[in-house]
C-alpha positions as CSV (number, residue, x, y, z in Angstrom):
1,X,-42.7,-13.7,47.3
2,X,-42.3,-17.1,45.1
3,X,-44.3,-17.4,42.0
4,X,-45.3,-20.5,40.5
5,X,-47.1,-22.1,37.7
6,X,-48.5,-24.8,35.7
7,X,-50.5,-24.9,32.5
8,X,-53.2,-26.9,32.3
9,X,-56.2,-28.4,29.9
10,X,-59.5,-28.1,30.4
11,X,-62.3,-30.2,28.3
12,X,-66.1,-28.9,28.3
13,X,-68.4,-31.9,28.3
14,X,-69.5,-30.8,25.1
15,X,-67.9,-29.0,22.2
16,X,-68.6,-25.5,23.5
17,X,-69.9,-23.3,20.1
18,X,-70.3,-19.6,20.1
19,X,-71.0,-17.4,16.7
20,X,-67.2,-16.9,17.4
21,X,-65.4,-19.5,18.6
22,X,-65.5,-23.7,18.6
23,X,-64.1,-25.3,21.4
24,X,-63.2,-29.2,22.3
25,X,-60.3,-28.1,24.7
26,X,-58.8,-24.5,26.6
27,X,-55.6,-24.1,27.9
28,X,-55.4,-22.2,31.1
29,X,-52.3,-21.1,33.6
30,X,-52.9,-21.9,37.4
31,X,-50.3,-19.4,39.1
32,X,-48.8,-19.9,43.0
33,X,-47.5,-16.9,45.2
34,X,-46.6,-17.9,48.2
35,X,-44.7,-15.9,51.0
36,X,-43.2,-19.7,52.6
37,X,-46.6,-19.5,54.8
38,X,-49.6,-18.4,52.5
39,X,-50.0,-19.6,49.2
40,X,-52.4,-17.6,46.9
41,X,-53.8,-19.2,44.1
42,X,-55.2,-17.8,40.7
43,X,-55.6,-18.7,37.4
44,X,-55.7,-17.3,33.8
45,X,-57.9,-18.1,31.6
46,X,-56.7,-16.4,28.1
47,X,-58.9,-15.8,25.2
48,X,-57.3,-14.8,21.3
49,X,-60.1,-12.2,21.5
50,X,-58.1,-9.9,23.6
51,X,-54.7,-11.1,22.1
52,X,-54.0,-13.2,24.8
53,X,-52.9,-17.0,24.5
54,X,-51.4,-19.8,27.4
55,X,-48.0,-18.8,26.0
56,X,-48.6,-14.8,26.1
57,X,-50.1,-15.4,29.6
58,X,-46.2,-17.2,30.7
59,X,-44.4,-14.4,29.3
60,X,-46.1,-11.8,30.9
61,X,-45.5,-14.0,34.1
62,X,-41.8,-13.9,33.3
63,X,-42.0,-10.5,33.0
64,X,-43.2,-9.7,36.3
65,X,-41.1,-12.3,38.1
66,X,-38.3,-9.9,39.5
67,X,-41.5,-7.9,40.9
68,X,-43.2,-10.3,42.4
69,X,-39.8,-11.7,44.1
70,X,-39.0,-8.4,45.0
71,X,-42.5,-7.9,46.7
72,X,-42.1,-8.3,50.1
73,X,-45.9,-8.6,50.9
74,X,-48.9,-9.3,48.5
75,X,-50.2,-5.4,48.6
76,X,-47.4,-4.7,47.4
77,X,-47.8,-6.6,44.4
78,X,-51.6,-5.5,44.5
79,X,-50.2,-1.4,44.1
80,X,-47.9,-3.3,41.1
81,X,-51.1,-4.6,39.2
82,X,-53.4,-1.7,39.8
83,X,-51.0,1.1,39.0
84,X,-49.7,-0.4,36.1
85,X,-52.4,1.2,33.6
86,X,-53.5,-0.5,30.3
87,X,-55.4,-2.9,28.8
88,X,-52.9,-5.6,27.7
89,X,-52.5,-9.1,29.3
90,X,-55.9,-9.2,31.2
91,X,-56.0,-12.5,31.8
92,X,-52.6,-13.2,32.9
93,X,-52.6,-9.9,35.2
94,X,-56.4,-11.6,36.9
95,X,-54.5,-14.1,37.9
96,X,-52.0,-12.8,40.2
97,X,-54.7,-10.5,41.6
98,X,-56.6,-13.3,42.3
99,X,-53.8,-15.2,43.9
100,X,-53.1,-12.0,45.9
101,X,-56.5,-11.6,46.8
102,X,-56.9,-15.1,48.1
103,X,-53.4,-14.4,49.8
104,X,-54.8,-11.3,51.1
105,X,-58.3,-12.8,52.8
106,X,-56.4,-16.1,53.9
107,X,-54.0,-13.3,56.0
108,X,-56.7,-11.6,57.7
109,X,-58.5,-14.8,58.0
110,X,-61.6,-14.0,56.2
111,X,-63.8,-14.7,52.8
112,X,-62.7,-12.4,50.3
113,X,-66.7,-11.3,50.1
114,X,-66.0,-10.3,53.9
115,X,-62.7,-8.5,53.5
116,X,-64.6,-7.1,50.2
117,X,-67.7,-6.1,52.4
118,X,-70.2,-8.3,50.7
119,X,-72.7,-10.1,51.7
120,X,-73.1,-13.8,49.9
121,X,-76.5,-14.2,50.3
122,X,-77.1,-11.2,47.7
123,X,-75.6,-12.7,44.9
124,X,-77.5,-13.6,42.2
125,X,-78.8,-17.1,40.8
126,X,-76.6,-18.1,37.9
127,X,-77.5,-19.2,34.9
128,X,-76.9,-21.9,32.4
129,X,-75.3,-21.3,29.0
130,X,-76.6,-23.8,26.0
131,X,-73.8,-23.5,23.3
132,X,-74.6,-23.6,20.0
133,X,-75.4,-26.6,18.4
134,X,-77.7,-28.8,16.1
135,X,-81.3,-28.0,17.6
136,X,-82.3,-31.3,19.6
137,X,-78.3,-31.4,21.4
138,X,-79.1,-27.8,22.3
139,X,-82.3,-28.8,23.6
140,X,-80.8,-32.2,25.1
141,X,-78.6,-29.7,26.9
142,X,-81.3,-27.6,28.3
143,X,-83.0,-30.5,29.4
144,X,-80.1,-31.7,31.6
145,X,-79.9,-28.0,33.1
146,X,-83.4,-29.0,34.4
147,X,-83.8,-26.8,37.5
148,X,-81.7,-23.6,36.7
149,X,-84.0,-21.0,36.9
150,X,-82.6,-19.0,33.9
151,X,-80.6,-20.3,31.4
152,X,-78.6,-18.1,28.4
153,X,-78.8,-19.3,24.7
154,X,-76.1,-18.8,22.3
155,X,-77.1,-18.2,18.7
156,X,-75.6,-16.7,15.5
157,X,-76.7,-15.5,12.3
158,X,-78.1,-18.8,10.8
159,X,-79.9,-20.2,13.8
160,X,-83.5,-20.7,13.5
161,X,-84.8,-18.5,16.1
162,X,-87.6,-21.2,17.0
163,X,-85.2,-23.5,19.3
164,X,-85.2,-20.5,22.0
165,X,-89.5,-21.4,21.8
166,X,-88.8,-24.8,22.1
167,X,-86.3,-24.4,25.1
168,X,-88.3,-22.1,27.2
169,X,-91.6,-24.1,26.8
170,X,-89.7,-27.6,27.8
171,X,-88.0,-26.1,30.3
172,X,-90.1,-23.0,32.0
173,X,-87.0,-21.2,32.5
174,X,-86.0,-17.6,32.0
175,X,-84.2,-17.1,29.3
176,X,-81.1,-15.0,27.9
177,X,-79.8,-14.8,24.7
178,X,-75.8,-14.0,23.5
179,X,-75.2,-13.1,19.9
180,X,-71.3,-13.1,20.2
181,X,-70.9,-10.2,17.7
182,X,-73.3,-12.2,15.2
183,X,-75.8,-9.9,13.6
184,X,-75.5,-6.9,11.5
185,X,-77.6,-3.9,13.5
186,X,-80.8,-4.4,11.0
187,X,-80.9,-8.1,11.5
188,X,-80.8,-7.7,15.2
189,X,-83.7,-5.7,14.9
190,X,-85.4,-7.9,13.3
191,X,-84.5,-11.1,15.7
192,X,-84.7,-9.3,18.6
193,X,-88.1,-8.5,17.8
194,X,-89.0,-12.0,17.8
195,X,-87.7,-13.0,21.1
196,X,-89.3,-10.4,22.4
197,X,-92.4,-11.7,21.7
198,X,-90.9,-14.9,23.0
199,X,-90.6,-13.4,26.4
200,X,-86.5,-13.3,26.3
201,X,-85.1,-11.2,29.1
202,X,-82.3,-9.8,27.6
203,X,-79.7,-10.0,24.8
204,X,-75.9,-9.7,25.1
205,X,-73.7,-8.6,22.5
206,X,-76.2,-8.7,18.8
207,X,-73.5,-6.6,17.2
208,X,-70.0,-6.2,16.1
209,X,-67.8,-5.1,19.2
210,X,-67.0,-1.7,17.7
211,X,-70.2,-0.8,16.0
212,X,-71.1,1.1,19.2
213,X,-73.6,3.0,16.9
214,X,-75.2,0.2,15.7
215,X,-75.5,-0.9,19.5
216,X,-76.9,2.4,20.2
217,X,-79.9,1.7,17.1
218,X,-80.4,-1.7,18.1
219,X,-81.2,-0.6,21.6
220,X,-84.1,2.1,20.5
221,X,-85.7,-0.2,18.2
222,X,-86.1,-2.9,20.3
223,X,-87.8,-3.3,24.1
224,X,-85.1,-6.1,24.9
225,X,-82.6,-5.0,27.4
226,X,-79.0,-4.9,25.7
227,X,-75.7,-5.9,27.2
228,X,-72.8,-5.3,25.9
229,X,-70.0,-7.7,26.3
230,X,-67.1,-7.7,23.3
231,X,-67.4,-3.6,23.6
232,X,-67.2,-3.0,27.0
233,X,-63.8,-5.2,28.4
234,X,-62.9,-2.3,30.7
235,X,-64.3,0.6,32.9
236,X,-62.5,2.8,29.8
237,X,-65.9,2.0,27.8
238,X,-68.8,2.0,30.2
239,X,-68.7,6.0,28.5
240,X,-68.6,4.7,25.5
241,X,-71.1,2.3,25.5
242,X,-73.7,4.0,28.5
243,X,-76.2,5.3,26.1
244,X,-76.1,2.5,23.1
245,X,-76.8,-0.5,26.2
246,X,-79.0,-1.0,29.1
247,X,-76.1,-3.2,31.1
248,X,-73.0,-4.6,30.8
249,X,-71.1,-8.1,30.9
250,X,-68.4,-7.5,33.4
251,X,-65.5,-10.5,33.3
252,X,-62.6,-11.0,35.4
253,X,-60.2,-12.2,32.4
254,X,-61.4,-9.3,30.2
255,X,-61.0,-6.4,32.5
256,X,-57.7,-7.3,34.4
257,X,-58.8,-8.8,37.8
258,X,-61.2,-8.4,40.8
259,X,-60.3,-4.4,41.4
260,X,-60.9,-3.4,38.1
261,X,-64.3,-5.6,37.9
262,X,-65.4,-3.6,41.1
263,X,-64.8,-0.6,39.4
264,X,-66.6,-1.4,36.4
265,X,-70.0,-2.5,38.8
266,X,-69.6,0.5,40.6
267,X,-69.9,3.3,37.6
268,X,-72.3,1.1,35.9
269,X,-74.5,1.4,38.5
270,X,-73.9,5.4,38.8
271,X,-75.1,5.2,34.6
272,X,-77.9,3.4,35.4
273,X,-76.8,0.1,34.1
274,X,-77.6,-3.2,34.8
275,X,-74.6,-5.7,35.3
276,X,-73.7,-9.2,34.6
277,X,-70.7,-11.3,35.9
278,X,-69.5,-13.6,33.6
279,X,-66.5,-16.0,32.5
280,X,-64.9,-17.5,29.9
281,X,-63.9,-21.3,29.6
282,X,-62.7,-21.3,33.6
283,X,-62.5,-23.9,36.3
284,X,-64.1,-23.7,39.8
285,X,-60.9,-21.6,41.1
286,X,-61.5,-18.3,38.7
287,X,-65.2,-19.4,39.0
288,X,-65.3,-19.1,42.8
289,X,-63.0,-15.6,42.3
290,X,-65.9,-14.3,40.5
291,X,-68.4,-15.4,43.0
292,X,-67.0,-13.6,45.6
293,X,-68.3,-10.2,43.7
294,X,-71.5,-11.5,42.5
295,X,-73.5,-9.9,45.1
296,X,-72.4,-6.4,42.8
297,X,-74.4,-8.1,40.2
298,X,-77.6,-8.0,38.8
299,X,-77.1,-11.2,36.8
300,X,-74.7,-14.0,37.0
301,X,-73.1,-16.4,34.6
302,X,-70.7,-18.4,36.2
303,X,-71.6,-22.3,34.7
304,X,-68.2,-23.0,33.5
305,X,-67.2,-25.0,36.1
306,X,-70.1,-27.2,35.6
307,X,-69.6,-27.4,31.6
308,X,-66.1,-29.2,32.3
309,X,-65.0,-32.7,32.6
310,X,-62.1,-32.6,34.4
311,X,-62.7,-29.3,36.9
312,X,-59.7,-29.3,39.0
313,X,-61.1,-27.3,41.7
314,X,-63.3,-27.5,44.2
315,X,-64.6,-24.2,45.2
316,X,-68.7,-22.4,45.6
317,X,-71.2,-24.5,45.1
318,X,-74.0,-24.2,42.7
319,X,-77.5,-25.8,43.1
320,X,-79.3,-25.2,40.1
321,X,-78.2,-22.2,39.8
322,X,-78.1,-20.7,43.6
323,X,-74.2,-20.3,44.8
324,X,-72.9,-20.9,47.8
325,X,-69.7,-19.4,48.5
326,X,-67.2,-21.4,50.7
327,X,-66.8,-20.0,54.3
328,X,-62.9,-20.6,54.3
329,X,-60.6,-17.6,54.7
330,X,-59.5,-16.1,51.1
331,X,-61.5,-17.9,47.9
332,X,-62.0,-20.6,49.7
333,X,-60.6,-22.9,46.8
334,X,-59.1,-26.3,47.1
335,X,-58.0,-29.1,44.8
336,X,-60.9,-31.5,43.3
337,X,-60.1,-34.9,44.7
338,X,-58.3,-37.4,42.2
């Protein structure tokens, strides 16, 4: 097989503010494998979080050229990826199982959710995500996500808890809340205690990433459900984290690709948790890769496509909120027009 690739800068709409990160731009890697008949298509979005950056995400591709040009068909390269153990380079390594997964539905001539066995039309609504911000632009934002059914609010340490008020009375939605690692375990307590009585559904992440304990005391002294996001990248922690969380946020460029995000929905439901599919800063083609396993999912997050101005891709379609995956074989993704 051939492998290709370009990198590539994506701009959110709005500077995109989390309690961890600030973000005018992203750099992401659009890979190629093609065969000289199907082209698979994937793309890596890499975050400094789990050590990876555009020029970590090349490298790794560099690395596994001889493999992939010694692949002969894309399960071969699939038995590559999945074998190889580890938790290093997920974004990079989600991209070529993505591009062998849309190589692999595009062969049989079906949506991946088909080949996967899934049925569309259970997949969650998405939400929205309002990044952090002075309190009117975050509410200015909320405004224009007029429709979506549930929206996610991120906040930190300093923000004044009244803006998640404000936002659900304006706009009637449901509505989520993502710390980013924000809060020490007694002030999560006390904030989450707040938004309960502000009707918020659930809360992603109050703590640091490896104060599983303090996870574990947040979650008995509060009646909010608790993700965990940061502390659970891979199916290695769902253990770790089962009793300190009532769900999880699973991410294709945290856990290594579409198998291992399967993986991770499957024994989280055997634990009794709840799940979440969610992204990083992504255009429509990881996006749409995402999509294809939503109906796994209790909750979705997939907006990133829509935060962008210059989406590349064209690939499901997202009507405040409700997603409609394409009916082509494999993701289904194509080029955004010029």
């Amino acid at each position: 097989m051939n492998l290709s690739y370009e990198r590539i800068e994506l701009i959110p709409k709005y500077v995109f503010r989390t309690a961890r990160t600030t973000s005018t731009t992203s750099e992401s890697v659009i890979v190629r494998l093609s065969d000289g008949k199907i082209e698979g298509l994937g793309e890596a979005d890499p975050s400094r979080f789990y050590g990876e950056t555009a020029d970590t995400v090349v490298a790794f591709l560099e690395r596994m050229r001889p493999r992939i040009e010694h692949a002969k068909h894309e399960s071969e390269l699939m038995a590559e990826l999945t074998s190889r153990g580890g938790t290093d380079d997920p974004a990079a390594r989600a991209a070529l199982e993505i591009a062998a997964h849309d190589m692999i539905g595009k062969r049989c001539g079906r949506p991946l959710y088909r080949f996967l066995g899934l049925n569309p039309t259970e997949a969650p609504v998405t939400m929205m995500s309002i990044g952090l911000d002075e309190p009117d632009v975050m509410l200015r934002k909320a405004m224009e996500a007029s429709g979506f059914p549930m929206l996610k609010i991120k906040l930190d340490a300093s923000t004044d808890l009244s803006i998640v008020s404000v936002i659900k009375e304006a706009t009637g939605a449901a509505i989520t809340v993502d710390a980013n690692c924000s809060w020490s375990p007694a002030g999560a307590i006390e904030r989450i205690n707040v938004l309960a009585g502000i009707g918020v559904e659930l809360v992603e992440q109050p703590v640091a990433a490896d104060d599983i304990d303090g996870l574990r005391l947040v979650r008995y002294h509060t009646s909010v459900p608790i993700f965990a996001d940061e502390s659970c990248p891979t199916s290695a922690e769902i253990p770790i984290v089962a009793d300190a969380v009532n769900g999880i946020v699973i991410k294709l460029m945290k856990c290594g690709g579409i198998v291992e995000a399967v993986k991770m929905a499957k024994m989280a439901r055997k634990r009794g948790l709840k799940t979440m599919i969610g992204c990083m800063i992504e255009s429509s083609l990881a996006i749409t890769a995402a999509a294809h396993i939503a109906p796994l999912m209790d909750y979705a997050d997939l907006d990133s496509g829509l935060l962008l101005k210059n989406d590349p891709f064209v690939g499901v379609d997202i009507d405040c909120g409700k997603m409609t995956l394409p009916k082509e074989p494999g993701l289904g993704v194509h080029p955004a027009a010029p």
